[in-house]
PDB file of N, CA, C and O in Angstrom:
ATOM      1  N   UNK A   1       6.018  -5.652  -1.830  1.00  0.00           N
ATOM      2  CA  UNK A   1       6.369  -4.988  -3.071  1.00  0.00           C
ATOM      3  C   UNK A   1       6.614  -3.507  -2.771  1.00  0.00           C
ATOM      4  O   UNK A   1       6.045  -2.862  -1.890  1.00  0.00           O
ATOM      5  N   UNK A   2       7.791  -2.938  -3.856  1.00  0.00           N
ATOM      6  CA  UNK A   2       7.816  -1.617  -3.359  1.00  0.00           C
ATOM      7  C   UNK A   2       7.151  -0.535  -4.129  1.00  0.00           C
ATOM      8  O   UNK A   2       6.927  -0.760  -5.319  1.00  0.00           O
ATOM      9  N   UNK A   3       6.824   0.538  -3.651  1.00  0.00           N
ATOM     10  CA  UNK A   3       5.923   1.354  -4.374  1.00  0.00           C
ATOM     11  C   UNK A   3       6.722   1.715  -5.952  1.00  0.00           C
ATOM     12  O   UNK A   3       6.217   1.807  -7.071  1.00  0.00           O
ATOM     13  N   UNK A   4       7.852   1.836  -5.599  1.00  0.00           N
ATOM     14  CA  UNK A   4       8.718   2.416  -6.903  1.00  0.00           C
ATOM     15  C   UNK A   4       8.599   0.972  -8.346  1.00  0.00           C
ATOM     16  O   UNK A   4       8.621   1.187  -9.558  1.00  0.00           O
ATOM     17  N   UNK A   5       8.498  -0.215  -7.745  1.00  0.00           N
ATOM     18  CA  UNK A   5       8.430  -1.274  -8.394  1.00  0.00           C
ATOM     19  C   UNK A   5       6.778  -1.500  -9.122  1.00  0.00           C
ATOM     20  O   UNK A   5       6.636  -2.376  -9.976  1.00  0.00           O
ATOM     21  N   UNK A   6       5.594  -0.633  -8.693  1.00  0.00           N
ATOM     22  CA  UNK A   6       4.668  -0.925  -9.172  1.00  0.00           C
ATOM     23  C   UNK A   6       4.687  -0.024 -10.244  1.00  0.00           C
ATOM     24  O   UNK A   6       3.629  -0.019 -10.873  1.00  0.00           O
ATOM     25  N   UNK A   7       5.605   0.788 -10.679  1.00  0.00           N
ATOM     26  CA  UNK A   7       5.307   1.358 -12.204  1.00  0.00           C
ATOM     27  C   UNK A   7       6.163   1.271 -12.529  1.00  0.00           C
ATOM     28  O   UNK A   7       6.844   2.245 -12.849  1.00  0.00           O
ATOM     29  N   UNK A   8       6.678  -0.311 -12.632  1.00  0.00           N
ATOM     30  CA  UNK A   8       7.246  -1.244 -13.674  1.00  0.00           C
ATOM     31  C   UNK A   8       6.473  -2.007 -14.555  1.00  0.00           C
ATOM     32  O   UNK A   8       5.527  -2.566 -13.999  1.00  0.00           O
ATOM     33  N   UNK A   9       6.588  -2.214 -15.812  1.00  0.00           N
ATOM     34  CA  UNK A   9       5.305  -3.049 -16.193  1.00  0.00           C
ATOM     35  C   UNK A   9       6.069  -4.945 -15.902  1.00  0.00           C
ATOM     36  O   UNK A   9       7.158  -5.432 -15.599  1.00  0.00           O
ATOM     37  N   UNK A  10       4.857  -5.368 -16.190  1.00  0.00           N
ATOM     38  CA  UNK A  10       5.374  -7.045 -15.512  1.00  0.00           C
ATOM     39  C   UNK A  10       5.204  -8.199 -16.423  1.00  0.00           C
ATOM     40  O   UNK A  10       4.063  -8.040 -16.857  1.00  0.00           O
ATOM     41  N   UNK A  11       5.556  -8.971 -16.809  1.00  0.00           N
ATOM     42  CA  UNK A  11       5.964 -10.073 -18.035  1.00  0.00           C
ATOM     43  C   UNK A  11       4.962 -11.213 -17.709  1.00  0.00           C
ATOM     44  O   UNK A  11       4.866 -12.087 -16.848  1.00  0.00           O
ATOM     45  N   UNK A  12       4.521 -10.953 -18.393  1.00  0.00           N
ATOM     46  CA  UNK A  12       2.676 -11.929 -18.479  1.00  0.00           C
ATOM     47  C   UNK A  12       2.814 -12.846 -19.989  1.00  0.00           C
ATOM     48  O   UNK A  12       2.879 -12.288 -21.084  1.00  0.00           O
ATOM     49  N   UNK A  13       2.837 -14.094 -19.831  1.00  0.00           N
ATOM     50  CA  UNK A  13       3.181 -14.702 -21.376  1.00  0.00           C
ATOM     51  C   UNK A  13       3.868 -14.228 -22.301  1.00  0.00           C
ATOM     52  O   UNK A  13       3.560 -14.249 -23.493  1.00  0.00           O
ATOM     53  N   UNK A  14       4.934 -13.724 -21.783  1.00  0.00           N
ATOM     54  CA  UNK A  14       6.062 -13.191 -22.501  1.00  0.00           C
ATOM     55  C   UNK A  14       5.815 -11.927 -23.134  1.00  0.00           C
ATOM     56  O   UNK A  14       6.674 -11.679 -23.980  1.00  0.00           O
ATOM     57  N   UNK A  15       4.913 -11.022 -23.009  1.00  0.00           N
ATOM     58  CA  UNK A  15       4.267  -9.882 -23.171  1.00  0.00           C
ATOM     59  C   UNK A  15       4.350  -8.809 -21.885  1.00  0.00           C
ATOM     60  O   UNK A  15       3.896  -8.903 -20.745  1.00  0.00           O
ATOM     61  N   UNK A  16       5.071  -7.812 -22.505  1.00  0.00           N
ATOM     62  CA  UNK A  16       5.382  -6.570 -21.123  1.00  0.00           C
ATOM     63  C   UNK A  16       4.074  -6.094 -20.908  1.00  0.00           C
ATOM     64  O   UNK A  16       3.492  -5.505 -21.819  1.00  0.00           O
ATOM     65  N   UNK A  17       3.481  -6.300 -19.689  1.00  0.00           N
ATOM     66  CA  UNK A  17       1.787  -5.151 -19.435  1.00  0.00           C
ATOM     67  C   UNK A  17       2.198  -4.051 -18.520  1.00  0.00           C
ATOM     68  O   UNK A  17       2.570  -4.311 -17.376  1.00  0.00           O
ATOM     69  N   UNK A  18       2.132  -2.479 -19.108  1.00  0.00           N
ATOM     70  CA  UNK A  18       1.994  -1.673 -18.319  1.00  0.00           C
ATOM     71  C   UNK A  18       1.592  -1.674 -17.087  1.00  0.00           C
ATOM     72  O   UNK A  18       1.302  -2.869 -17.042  1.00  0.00           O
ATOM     73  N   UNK A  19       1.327  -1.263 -15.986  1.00  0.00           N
ATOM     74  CA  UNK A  19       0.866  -1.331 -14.172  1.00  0.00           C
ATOM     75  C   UNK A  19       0.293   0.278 -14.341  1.00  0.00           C
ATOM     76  O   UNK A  19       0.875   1.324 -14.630  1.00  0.00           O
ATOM     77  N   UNK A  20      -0.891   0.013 -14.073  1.00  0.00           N
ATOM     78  CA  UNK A  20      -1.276   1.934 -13.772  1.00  0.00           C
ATOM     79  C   UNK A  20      -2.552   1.844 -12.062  1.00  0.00           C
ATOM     80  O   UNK A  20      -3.672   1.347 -11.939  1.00  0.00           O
ATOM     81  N   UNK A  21      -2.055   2.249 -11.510  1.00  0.00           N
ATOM     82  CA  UNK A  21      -2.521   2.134 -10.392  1.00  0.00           C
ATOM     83  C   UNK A  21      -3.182   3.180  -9.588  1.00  0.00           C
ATOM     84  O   UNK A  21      -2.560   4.234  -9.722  1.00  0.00           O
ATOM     85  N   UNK A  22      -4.251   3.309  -8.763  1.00  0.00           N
ATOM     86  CA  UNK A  22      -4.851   4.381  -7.894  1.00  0.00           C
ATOM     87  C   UNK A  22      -5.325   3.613  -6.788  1.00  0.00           C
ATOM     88  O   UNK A  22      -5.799   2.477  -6.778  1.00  0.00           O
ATOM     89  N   UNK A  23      -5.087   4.555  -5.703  1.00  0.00           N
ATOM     90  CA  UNK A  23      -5.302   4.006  -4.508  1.00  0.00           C
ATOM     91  C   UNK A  23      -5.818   5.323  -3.816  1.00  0.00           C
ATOM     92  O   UNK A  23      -5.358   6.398  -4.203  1.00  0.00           O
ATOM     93  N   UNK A  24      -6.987   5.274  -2.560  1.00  0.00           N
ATOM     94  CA  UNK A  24      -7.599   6.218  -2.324  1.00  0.00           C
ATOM     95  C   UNK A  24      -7.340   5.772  -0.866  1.00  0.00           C
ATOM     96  O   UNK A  24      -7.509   4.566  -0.689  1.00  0.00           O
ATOM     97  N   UNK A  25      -6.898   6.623   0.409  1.00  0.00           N
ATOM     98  CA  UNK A  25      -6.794   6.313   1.491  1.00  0.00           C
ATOM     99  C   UNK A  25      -7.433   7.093   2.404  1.00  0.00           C
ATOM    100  O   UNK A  25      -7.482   8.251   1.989  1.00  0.00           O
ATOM    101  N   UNK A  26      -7.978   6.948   3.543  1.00  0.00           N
ATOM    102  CA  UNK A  26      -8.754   7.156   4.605  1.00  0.00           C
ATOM    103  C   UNK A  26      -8.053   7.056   5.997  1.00  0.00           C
ATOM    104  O   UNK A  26      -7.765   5.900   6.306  1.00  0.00           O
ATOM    105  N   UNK A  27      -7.715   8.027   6.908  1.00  0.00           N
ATOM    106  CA  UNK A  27      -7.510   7.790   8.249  1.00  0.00           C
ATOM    107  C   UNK A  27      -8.419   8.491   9.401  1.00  0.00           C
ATOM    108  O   UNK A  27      -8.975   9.589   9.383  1.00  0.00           O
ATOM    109  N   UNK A  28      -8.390   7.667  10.231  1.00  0.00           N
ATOM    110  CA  UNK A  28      -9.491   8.126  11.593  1.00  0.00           C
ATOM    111  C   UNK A  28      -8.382   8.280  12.477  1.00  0.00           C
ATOM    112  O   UNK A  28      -7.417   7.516  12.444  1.00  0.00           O
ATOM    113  N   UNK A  29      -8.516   9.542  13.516  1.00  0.00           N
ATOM    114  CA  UNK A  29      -7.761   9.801  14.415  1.00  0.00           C
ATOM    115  C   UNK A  29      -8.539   8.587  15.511  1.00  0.00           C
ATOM    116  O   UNK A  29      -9.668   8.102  15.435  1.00  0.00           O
ATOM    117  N   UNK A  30      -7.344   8.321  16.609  1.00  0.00           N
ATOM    118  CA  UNK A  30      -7.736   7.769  17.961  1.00  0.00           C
ATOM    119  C   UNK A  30      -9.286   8.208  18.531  1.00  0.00           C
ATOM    120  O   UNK A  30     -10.278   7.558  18.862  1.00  0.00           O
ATOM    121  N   UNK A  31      -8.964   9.637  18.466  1.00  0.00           N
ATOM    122  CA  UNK A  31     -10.108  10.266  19.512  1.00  0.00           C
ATOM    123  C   UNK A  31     -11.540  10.397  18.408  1.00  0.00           C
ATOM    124  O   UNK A  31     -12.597  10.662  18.981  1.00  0.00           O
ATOM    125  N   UNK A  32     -11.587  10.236  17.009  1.00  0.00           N
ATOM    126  CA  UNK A  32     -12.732  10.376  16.687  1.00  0.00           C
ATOM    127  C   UNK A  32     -13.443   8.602  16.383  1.00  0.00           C
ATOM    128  O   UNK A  32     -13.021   7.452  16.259  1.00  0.00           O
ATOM    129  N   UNK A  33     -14.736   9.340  16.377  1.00  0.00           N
ATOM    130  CA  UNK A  33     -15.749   7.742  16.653  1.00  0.00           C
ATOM    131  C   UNK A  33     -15.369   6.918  15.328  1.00  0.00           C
ATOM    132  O   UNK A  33     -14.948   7.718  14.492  1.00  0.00           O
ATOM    133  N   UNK A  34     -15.369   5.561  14.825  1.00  0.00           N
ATOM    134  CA  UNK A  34     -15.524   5.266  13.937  1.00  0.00           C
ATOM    135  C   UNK A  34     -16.958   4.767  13.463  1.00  0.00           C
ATOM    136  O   UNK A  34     -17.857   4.139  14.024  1.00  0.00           O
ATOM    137  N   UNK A  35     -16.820   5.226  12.394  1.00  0.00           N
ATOM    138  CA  UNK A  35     -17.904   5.344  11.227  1.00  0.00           C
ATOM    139  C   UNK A  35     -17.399   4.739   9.981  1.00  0.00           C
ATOM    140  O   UNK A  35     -16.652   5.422   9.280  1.00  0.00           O
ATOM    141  N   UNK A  36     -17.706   3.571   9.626  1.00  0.00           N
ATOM    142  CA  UNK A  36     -17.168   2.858   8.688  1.00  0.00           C
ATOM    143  C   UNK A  36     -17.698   3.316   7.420  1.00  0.00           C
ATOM    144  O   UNK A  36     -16.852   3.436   6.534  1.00  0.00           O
ATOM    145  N   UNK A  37     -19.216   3.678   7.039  1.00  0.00           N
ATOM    146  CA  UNK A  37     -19.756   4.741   5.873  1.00  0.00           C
ATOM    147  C   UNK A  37     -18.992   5.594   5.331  1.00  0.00           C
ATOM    148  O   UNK A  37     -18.499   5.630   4.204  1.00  0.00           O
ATOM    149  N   UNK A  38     -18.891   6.590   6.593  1.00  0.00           N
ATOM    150  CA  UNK A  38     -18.095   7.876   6.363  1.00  0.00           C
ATOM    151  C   UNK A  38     -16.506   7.637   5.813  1.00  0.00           C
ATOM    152  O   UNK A  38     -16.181   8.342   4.858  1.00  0.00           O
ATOM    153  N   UNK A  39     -15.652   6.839   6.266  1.00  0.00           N
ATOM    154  CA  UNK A  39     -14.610   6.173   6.238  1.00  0.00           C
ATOM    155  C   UNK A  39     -14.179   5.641   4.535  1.00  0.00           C
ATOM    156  O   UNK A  39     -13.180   5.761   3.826  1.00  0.00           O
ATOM    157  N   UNK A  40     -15.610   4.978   4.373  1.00  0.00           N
ATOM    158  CA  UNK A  40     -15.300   4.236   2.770  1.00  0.00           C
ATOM    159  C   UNK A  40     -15.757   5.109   2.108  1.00  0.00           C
ATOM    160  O   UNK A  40     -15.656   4.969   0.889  1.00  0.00           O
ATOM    161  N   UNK A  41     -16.490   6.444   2.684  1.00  0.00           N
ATOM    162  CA  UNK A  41     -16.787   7.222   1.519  1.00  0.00           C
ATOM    163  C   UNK A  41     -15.470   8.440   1.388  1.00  0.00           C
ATOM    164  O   UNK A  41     -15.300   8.963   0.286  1.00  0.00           O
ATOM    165  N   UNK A  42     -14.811   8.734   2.251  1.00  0.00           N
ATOM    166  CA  UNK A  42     -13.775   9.151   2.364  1.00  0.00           C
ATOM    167  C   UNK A  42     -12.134   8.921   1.749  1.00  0.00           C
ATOM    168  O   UNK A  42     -11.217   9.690   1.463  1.00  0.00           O
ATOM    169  N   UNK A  43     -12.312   7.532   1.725  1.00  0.00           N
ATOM    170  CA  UNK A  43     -11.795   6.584   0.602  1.00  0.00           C
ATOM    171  C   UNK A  43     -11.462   6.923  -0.453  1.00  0.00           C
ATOM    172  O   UNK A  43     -10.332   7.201  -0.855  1.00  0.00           O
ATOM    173  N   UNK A  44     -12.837   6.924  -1.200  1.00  0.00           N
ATOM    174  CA  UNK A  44     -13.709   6.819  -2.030  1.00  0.00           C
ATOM    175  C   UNK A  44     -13.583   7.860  -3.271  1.00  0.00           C
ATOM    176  O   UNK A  44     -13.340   7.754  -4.473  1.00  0.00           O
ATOM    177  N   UNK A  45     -13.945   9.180  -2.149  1.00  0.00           N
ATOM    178  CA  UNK A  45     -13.405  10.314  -3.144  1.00  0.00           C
ATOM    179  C   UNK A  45     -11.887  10.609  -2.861  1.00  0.00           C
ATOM    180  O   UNK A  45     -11.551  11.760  -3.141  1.00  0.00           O
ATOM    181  N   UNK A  46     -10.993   9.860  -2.404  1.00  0.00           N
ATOM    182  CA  UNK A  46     -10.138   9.953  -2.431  1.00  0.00           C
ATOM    183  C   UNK A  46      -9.041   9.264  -3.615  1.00  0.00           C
ATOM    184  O   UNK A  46      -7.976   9.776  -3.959  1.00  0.00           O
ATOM    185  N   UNK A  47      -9.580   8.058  -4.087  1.00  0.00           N
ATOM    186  CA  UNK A  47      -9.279   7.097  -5.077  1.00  0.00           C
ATOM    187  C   UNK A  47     -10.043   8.006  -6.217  1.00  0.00           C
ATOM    188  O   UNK A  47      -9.553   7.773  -7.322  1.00  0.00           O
ATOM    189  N   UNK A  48     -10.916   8.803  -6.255  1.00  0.00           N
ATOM    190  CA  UNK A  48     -10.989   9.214  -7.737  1.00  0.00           C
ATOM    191  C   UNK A  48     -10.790  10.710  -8.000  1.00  0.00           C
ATOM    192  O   UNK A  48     -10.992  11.275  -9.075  1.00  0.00           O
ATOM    193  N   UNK A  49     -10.285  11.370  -6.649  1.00  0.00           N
ATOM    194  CA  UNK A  49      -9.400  12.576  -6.750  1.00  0.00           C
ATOM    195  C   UNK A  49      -8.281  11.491  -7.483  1.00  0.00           C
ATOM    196  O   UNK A  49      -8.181  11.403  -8.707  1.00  0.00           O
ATOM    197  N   UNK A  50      -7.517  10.739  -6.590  1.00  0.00           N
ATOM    198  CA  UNK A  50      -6.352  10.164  -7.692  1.00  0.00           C
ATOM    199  C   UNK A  50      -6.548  10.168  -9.221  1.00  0.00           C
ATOM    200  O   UNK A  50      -5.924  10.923  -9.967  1.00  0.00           O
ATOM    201  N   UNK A  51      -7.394   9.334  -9.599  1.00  0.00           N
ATOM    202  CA  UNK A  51      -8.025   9.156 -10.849  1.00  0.00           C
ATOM    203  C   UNK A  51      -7.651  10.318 -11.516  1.00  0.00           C
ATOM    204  O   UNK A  51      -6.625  10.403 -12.191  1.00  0.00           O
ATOM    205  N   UNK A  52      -8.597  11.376 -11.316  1.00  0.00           N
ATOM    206  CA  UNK A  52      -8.551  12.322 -12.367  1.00  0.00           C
ATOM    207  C   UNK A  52      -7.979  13.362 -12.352  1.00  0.00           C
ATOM    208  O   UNK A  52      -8.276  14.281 -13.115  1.00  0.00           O
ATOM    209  N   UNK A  53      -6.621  13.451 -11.085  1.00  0.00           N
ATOM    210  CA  UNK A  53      -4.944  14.310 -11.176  1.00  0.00           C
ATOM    211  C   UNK A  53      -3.997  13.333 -11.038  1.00  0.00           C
ATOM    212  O   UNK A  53      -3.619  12.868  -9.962  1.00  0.00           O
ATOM    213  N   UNK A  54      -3.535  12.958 -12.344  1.00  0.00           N
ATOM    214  CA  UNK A  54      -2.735  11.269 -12.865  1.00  0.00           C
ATOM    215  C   UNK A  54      -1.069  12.212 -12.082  1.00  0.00           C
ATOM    216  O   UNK A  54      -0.088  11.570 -11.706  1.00  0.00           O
ATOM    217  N   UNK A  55      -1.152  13.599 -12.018  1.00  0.00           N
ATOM    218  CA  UNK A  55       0.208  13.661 -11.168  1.00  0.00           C
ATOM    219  C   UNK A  55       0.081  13.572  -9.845  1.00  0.00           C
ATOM    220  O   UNK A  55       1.018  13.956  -9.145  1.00  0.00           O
ATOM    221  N   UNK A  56      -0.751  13.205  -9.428  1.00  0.00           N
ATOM    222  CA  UNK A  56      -0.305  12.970  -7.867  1.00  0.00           C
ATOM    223  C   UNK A  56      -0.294  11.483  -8.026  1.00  0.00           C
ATOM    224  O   UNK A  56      -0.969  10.928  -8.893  1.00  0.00           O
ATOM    225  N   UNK A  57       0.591  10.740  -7.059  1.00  0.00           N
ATOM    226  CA  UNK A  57       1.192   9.706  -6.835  1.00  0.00           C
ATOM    227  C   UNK A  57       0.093   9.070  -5.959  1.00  0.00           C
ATOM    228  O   UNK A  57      -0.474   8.016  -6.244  1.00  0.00           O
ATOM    229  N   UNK A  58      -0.185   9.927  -4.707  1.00  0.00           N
ATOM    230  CA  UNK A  58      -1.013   9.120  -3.339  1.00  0.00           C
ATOM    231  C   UNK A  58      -2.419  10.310  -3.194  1.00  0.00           C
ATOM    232  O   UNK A  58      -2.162  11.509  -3.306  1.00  0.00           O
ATOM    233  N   UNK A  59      -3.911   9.837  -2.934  1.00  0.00           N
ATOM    234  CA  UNK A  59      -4.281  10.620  -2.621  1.00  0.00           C
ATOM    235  C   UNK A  59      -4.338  10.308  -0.922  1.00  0.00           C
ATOM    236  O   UNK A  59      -3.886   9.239  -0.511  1.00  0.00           O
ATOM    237  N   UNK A  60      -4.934  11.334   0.047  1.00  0.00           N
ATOM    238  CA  UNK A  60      -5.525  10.739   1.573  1.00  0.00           C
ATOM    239  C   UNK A  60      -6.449  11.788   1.780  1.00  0.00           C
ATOM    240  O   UNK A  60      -6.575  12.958   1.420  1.00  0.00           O
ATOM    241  N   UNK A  61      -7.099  10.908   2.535  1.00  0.00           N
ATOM    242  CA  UNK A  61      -8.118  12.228   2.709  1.00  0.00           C
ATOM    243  C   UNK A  61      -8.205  11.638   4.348  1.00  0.00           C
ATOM    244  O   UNK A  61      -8.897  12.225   5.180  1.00  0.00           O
TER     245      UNK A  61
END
């Protein structure tokens, strides 16, 4: 699916439902250790920085 297509709304029993979406992303470089805690908490506040600035599109942390 393409990103531009998820804020389309989508035909559910013949009823249009809005799509409102947040996604919070996390990357680890090669050279640092992984820490899966740190990682989902990184996430984490990253999905609710999205949340609560509805103009940004992507957060990453």
């Amino acid at each position: 699916m393409r990103i531009g297509s998820l804020r389309s709304p989508i035909l559910y029993n013949g009823d249009l439902l809005p799509i409102d979406m947040s996604v919070g992303l996390a990357f680890v470089s090669k050279d640092t250790e992984l820490n899966p805690k740190l990682l989902f908490e990184a996430a984490d506040r990253a999905l609710y920085d999205a949340k609560r600035n509805t103009s940004k599109f992507l957060v990453c942390s």
